[in-house]
TIBAPA-213774 format. One record per residue (C-alpha): residue in three letters; x, y, z. Coordinates in steps of 0.1 Angstrom, whole numbers, padded with zeros to 4 digits, always signed. Layout:
BEGIN
ALAXYZ
...
% end
This chain:
BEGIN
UNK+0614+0296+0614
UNK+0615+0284+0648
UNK+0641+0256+0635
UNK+0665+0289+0634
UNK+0658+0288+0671
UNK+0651+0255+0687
UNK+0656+0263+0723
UNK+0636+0279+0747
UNK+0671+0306+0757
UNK+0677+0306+0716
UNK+0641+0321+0710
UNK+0644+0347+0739
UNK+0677+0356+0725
UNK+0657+0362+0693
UNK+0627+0382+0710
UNK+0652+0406+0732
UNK+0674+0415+0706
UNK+0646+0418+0677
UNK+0653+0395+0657
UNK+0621+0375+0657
UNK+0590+0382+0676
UNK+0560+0354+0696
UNK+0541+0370+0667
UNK+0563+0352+0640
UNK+0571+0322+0663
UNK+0534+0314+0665
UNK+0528+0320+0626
UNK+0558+0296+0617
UNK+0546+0274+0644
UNK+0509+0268+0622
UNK+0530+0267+0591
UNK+0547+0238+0598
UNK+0517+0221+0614
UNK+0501+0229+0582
UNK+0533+0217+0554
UNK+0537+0183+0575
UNK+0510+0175+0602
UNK+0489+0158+0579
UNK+0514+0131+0575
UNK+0526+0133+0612
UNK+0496+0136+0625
UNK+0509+0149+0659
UNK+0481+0172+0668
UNK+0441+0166+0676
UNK+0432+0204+0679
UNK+0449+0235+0670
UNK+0443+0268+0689
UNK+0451+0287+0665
UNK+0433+0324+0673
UNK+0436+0321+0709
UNK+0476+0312+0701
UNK+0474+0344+0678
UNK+0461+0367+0701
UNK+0485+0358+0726
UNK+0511+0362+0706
UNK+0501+0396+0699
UNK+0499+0404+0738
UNK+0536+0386+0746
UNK+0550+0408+0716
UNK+0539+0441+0733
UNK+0547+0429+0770
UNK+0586+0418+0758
UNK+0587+0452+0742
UNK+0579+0472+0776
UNK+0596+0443+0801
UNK+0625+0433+0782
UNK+0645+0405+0802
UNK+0622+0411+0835
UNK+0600+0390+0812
UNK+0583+0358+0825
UNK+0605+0330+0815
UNK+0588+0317+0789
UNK+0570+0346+0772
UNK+0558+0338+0739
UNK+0574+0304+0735
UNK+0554+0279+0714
UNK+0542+0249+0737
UNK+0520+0218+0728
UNK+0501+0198+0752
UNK+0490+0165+0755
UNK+0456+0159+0756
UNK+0450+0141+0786
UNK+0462+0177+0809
UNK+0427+0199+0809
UNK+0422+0235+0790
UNK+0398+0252+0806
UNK+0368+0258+0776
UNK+0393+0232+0754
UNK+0385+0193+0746
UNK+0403+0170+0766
UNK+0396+0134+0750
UNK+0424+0114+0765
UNK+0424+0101+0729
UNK+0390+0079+0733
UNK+0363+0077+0717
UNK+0348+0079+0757
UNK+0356+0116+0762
UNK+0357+0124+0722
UNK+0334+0155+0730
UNK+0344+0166+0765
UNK+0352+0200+0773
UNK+0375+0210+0801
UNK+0355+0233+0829
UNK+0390+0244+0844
UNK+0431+0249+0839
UNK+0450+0219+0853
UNK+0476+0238+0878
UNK+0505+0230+0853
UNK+0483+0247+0825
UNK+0479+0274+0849
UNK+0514+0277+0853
UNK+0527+0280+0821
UNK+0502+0307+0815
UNK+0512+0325+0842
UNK+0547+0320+0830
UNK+0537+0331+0795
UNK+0536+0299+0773
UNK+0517+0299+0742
UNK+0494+0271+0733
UNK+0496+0261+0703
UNK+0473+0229+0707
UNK+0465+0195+0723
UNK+0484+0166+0712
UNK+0477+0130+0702
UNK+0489+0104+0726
UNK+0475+0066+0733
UNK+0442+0063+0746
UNK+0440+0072+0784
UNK+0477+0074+0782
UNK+0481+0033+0779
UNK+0500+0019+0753
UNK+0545+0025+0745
UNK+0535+0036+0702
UNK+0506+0060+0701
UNK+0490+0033+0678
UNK+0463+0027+0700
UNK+0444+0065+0699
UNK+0412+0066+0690
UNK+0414+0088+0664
UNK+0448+0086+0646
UNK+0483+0070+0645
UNK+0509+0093+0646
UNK+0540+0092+0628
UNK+0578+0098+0637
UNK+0590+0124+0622
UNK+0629+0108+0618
UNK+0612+0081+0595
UNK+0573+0083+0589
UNK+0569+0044+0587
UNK+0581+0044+0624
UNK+0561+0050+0653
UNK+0573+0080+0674
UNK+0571+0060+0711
UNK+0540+0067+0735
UNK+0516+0071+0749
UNK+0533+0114+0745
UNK+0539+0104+0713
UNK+0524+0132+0699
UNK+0538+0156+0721
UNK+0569+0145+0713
UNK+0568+0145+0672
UNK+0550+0180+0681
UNK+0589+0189+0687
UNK+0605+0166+0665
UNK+0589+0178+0635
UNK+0602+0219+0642
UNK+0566+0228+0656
UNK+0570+0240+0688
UNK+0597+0247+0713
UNK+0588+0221+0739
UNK+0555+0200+0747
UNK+0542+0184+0781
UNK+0537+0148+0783
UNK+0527+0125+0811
UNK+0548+0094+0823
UNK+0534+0063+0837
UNK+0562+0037+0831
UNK+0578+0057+0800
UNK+0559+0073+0784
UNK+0578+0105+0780
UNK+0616+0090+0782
UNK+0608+0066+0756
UNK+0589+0090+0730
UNK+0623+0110+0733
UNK+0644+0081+0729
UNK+0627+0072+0696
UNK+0624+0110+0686
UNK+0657+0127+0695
UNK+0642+0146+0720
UNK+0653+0156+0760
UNK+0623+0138+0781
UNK+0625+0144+0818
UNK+0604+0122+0841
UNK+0603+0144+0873
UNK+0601+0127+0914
UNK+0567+0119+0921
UNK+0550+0144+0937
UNK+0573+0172+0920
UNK+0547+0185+0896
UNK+0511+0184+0905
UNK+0481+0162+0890
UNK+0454+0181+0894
UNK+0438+0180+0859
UNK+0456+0154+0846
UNK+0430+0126+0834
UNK+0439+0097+0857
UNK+0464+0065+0844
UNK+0477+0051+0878
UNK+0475+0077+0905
UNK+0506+0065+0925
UNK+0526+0062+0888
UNK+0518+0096+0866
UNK+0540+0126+0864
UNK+0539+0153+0837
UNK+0573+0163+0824
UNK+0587+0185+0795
UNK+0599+0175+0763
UNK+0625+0195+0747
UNK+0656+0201+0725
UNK+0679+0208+0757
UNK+0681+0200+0789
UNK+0684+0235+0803
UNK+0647+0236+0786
UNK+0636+0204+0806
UNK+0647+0228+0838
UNK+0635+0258+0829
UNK+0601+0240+0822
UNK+0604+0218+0851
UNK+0607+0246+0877
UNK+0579+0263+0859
UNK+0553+0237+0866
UNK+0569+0223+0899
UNK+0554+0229+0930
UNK+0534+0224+0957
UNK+0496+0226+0955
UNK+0472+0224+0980
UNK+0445+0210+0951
UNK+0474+0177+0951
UNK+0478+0166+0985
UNK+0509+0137+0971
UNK+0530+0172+0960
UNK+0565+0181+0979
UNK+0572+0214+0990
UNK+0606+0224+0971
UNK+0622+0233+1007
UNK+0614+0202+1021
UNK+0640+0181+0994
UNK+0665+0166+1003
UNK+0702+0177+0999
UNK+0712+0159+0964
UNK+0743+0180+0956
UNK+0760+0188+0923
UNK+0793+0172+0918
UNK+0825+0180+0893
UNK+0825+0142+0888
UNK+0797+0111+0896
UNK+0801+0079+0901
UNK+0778+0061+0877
UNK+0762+0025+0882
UNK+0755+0006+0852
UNK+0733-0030+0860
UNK+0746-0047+0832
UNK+0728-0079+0838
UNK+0696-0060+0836
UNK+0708-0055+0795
UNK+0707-0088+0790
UNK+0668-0089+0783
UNK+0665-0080+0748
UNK+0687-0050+0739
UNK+0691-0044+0704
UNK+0729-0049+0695
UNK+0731-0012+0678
UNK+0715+0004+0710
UNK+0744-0016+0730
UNK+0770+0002+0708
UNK+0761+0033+0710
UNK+0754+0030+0748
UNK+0792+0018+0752
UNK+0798+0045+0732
UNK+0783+0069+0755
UNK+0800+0051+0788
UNK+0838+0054+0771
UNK+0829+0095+0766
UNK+0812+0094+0805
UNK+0846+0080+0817
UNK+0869+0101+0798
UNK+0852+0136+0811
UNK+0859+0121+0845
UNK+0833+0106+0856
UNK+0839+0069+0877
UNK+0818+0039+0858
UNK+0803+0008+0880
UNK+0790-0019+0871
UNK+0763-0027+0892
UNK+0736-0050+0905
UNK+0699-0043+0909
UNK+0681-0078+0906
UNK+0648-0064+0914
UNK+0647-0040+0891
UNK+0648-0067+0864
UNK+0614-0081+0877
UNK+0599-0042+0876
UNK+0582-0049+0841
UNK+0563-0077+0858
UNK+0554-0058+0892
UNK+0546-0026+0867
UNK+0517-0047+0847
UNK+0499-0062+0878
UNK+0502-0024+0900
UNK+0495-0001+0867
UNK+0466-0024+0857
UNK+0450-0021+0890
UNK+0450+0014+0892
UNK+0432+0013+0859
UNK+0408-0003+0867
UNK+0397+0018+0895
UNK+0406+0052+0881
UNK+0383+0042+0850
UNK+0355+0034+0867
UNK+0339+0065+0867
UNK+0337+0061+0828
UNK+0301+0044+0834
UNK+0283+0067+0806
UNK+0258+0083+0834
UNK+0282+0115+0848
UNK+0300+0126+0818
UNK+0315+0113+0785
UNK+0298+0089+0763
UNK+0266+0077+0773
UNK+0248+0042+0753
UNK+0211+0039+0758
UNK+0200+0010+0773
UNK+0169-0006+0788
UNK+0186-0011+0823
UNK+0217+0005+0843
UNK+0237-0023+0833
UNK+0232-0029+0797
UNK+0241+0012+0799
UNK+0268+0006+0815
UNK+0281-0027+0793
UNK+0269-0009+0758
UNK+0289+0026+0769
UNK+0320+0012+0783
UNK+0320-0014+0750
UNK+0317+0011+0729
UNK+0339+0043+0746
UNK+0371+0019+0755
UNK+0395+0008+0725
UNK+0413-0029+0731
UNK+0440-0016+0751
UNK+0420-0001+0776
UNK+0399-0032+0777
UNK+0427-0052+0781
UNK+0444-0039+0812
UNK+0405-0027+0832
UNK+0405-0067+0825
UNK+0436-0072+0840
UNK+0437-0049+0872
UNK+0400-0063+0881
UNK+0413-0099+0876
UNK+0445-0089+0901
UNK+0424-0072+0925
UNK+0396-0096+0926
UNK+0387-0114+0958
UNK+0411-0153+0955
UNK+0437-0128+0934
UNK+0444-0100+0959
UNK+0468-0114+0978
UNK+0485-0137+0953
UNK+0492-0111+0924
UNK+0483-0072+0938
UNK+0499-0076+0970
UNK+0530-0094+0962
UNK+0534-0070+0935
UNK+0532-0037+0962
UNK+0560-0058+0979
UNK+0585-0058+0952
UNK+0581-0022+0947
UNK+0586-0018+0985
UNK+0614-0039+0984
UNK+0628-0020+0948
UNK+0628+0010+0967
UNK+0650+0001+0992
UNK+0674-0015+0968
UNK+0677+0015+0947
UNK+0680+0037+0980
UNK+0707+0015+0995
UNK+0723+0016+0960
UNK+0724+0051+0960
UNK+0751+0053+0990
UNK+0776+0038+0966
UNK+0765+0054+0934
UNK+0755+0090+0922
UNK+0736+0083+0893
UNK+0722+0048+0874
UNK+0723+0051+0835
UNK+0704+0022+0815
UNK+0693+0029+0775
UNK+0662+0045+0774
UNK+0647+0022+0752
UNK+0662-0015+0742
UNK+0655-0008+0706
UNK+0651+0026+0683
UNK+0619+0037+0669
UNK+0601+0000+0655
UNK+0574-0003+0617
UNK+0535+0009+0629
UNK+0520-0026+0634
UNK+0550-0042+0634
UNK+0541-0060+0670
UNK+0504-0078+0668
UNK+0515-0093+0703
UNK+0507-0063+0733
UNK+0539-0082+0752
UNK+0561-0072+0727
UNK+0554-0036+0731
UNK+0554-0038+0768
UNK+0591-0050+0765
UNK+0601-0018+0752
UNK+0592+0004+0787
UNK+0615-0025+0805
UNK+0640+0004+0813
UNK+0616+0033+0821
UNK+0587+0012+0845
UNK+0613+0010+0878
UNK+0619+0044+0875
UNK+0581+0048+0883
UNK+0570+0020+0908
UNK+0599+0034+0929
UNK+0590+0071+0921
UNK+0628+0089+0915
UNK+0636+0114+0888
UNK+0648+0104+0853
UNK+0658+0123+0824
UNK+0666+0104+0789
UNK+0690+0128+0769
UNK+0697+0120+0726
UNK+0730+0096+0725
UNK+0734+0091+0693
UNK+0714+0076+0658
UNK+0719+0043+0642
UNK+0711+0033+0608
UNK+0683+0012+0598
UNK+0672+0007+0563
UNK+0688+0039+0557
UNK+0672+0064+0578
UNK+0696+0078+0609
UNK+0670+0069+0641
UNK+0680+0084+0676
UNK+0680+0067+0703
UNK+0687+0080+0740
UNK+0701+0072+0771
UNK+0687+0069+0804
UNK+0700+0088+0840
UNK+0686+0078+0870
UNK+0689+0102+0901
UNK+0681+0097+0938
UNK+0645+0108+0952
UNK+0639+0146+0950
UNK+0675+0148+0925
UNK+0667+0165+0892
UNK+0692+0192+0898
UNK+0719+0162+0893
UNK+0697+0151+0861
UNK+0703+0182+0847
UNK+0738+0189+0856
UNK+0746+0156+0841
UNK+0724+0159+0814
UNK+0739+0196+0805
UNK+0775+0185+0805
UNK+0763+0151+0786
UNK+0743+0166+0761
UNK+0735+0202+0757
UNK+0773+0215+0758
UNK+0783+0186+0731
UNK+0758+0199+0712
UNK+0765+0236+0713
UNK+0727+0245+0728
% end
């Protein structure tokens, strides 16, 4: 069973010394999906033959190539289905692209291909990626596997119980303000939320073009890398990705110097989440590293700036949803009544909500008052966190201020926009972030993860995952 080998290196291990085979992997993989999906309800589509035959194909190449194998040969991945397949449907979760097929490999699909991933199927997630729960698909709620009256975060919510649940090695999410750190907070998971412009876009479905970034989600952190470093890149079909050699010099250290805003905890922080994450600091401190507390008052106002700048972006990038190109199409007696009847019926209330919202901000009276005062605190956030960074190495914050909350237990969208408060600076000021497992506190009886947060200077994920290795996967034995 793949839980026998839940890391990327414990699975080759396995393959090279023949001991388990992609053919067995893959089988295992469908057997779970088919003992506990149906409660979970993680996945959308399964590709099962194609995942077969490719399984088939990476047992014979491992047999003649041995360790000069692609690096992930016949690992198990899932994918979230708002990241195109060629010949596959890509529905974003809505009811708007419910019959859409792909016509070509997003570059990270092509990547992992190349790199011999096997796809094991498309994901659930919330509907055009917007929403912290995956309660707001168009097609299903999925479940946390930890505690199936829980939600398992969002919108990669289904990418990450896809893991969770012993499926797969690793899945690809997306991140807008979250929404792969906080899925792994709430699912005991690795989530790495990489430096805009790290990882290509092309053939991701548009959230907010200056905000998304796909990222792994994994067991370890060495699995975030290996991932990672598959998928990064430049690409000439993504004109905002970074050449690696062009990074900056972010080196490795034997100890950091850590900068924890305390004052930014103050906003809601569940008491058990506070434990653990003093918890975390005492262990930090003892392994050598130097704790500060710190001040960042602008990021405290980033959940404000995130909802007028995220919103807007919407709006626009969703525009092309009009029901005459692609997608769902209404009939109607004039263009606009086509328009109005489509976009009524295709959009779920979440969707609605913020197109609403990012035409109000951008609106001719608004602009100025709302859109552009918002693009100033992110300029101005940026420089804080940059200045803050010649005094610290790394910034940890909780991933999430609460674990893994009831499905429908928030009527009130506010309430679940609260939980991304520690994930949406990361994005408007576009560094690296990786949220590793801390610990799991009990509530009504079931043991729910939650994770902590590292935050890493522009272009730093090699610190991420040095920090994240020594914080996580060597604790844990993986």
């Amino acid at each position: 069973m793949l839980t026998k080998y839940p890391t990327i290196s414990a699975l080759r291990n396995a393959y090279l010394s023949g001991n388990y085979t992609p053919i067995q992997a893959v089988a295992d993989a469908f057997a779970i999906i088919d003992e506990k999906d149906k409660e979970i309800q993680a996945f959308l589509e399964l590709y099962r033959e194609e995942a077969k035959h490719e399984a088939v194909l990476a047992t014979e190449r491992l047999k003649k190539e041995g360790d000069n194998a692609p690096a992930l040969l016949g690992v198990p991945i899932a994918i979230k289905n708002n990241i195109l397949i060629k010949g596959k449907k890509t529905t974003a979760s809505s009811k708007m692209l419910e019959n859409y097929v792909a016509t070509y490999d997003a570059t990270i699909i092509e990547r992992l291909r190349e790199a011999g991933a096997i796809f094991i199927g498309a994901t659930n997630m919330d509907e055009f990626a917007m929403g912290s729960s995956t309660e707001n698909s168009a097609f299903m709620t999925t479940k946390n596997p930890y505690d199936t009256k829980r939600v398992p975060g969002g919108s990669s919510g289904g990418s990450a119980a896809s893991v969770a649940m012993g499926a797969v090695t690793a899945s690809i999410g997306t991140d807008t303000g979250g929404s792969i750190r906080q899925p792994a907070s709430y699912c005991g998971l690795v989530g790495l939320k990489p430096t805009y412009g790290a990882v290509s876009r092309n053939g991701l479905i548009a959230m907010g073009s200056s905000l998304d970034q796909a990222g792994p989600l994994t067991r370890s952190v060495l699995d975030a890398e290996i991932i990672h470093c598959v998928m990064a890149g430049l690409d000439p079909k993504d004109a905002t990705t970074i050449a690696p050699d062009t990074y900056p010099d972010v080196p490795v250290k034997q100890s950091y110097t850590i900068g924890v805003p305390r004052s930014f905890f103050e906003q809601g922080i569940d008491t058990s989440v506070m434990k653990v994450f003093d918890e975390q600091l005492e262990k930090l401190a003892k392994a050598g590293h130097k704790i500060e507390d710190i001040e960042l008052p602008l990021f405290e106002q980033g959940l404000a700036a995130y909802y007028i700048v995220m919103p807007a972006e919407v709006s626009s990038n969703l525009a092309r949803f009009d029901g005459m190109r692609y997608g769902l199409s209404e009939d109607g007696d004039t263009l606009r009544e086509v328009y109005g009847k489509t976009r009524a019926t295709g959009f779920g209330a979440e969707v609605k909500r913020r197109i609403l919202l990012g035409a109000y901000v951008l609106s001719s009276g608004y602009y100025d008052a709302y859109y552009r005062k918002a693009e100033a605190v992110r300029s101005m956030m940026r420089k804080e966190l940059t200045d803050m960074f010649q005094k610290v190495d790394l910034v940890l914050t909780p991933s999430a201020p609460t674990p893994a909350f009831v499905v429908g237990e928030f009527s009130d969208p506010l309430s679940v926009y609260k939980q991304d408060i520690f994930t949406v600076p990361v994005n408007l000021t576009g560094v690296p972030a990786i949220s590793v497992p801390a610990d799991h506190v009990e509530v009504e009886g079931k043991a729910l993860p939650v994770g902590m947060q590292f935050i890493a200077p522009h272009q730093g994920e090699s610190r991420l995952f040095d920090i994240g290795i020594r914080a996580h996967d060597k604790i844990q034995g993986l």
